[in-house]
N, C-alpha and C positions, 0 to 999 in steps of 0.2 A: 411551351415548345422547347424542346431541349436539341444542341447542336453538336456537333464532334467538330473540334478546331486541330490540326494539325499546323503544326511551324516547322519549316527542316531547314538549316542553311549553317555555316561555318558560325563557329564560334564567337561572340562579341558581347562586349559590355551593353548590359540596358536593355535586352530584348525580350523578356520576361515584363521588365518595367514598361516599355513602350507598349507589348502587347493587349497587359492586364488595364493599362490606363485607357487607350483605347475600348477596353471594353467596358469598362466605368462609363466611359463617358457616355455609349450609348445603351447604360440603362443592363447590362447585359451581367448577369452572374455569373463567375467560374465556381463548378459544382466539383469539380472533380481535377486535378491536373499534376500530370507524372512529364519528367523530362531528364534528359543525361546528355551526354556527349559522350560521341561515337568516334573515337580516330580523329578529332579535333572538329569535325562535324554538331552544331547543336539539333537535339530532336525533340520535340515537346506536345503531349496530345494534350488536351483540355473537354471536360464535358461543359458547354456552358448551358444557360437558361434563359429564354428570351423571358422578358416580362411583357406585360400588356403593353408598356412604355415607350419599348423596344423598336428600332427601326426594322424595317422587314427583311428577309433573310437573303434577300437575293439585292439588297442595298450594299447591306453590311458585308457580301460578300467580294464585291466592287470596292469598297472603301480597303477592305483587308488585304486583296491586291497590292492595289496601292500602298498600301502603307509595308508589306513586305518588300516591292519593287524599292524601298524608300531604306530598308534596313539592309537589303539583299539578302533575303530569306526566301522560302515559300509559303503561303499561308494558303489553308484550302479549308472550306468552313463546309459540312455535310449534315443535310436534319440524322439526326437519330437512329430514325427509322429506313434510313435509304443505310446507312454506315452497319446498319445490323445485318440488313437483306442482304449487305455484299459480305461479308464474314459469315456468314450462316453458313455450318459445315454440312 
């Protein structure tokens, strides 16, 4: 199962680092992931990939939360398939 991760918040050290280690830990590949800073804003999407291993999507979407409320970012995790339906022109 494949996810769209979204990060948006002001700029800082280690957020890239904290995000992707996070994702390690629960088994979670980043397949794809583009980011910049906008007007000192950071923005960062990621495609990642649940594995079989993988905590379930509506866990990890509670834990990412948190761990955003914890960096002062926003992180919003969306299957695939919903992030396409809503962009479909």
């Amino acid at each position: 199962m494949n996810a769209i991760i979204t990060v948006v918040g002001t700029d800082q050290v280690g957020i890239i680092a904290k995000v992707s280690g996070f994702l390690a830990e629960r088994d979670i590949n980043i397949a794809d992931i583009s980011q910049t800073i906008l007007s000192g804003n950071f923005v960062m999407m990621m495609m990642v990939e649940f594995s079989p291993s993988s905590k379930p999507l509506e866990e990890v979407k509670k834990e990412a939360a948190s761990l955003g409320e914890s960096l002062d970012v926003s992180i919003s995790i969306m299957h695939e398939k919903v992030f396409s339906a809503m962009h479909r022109i």
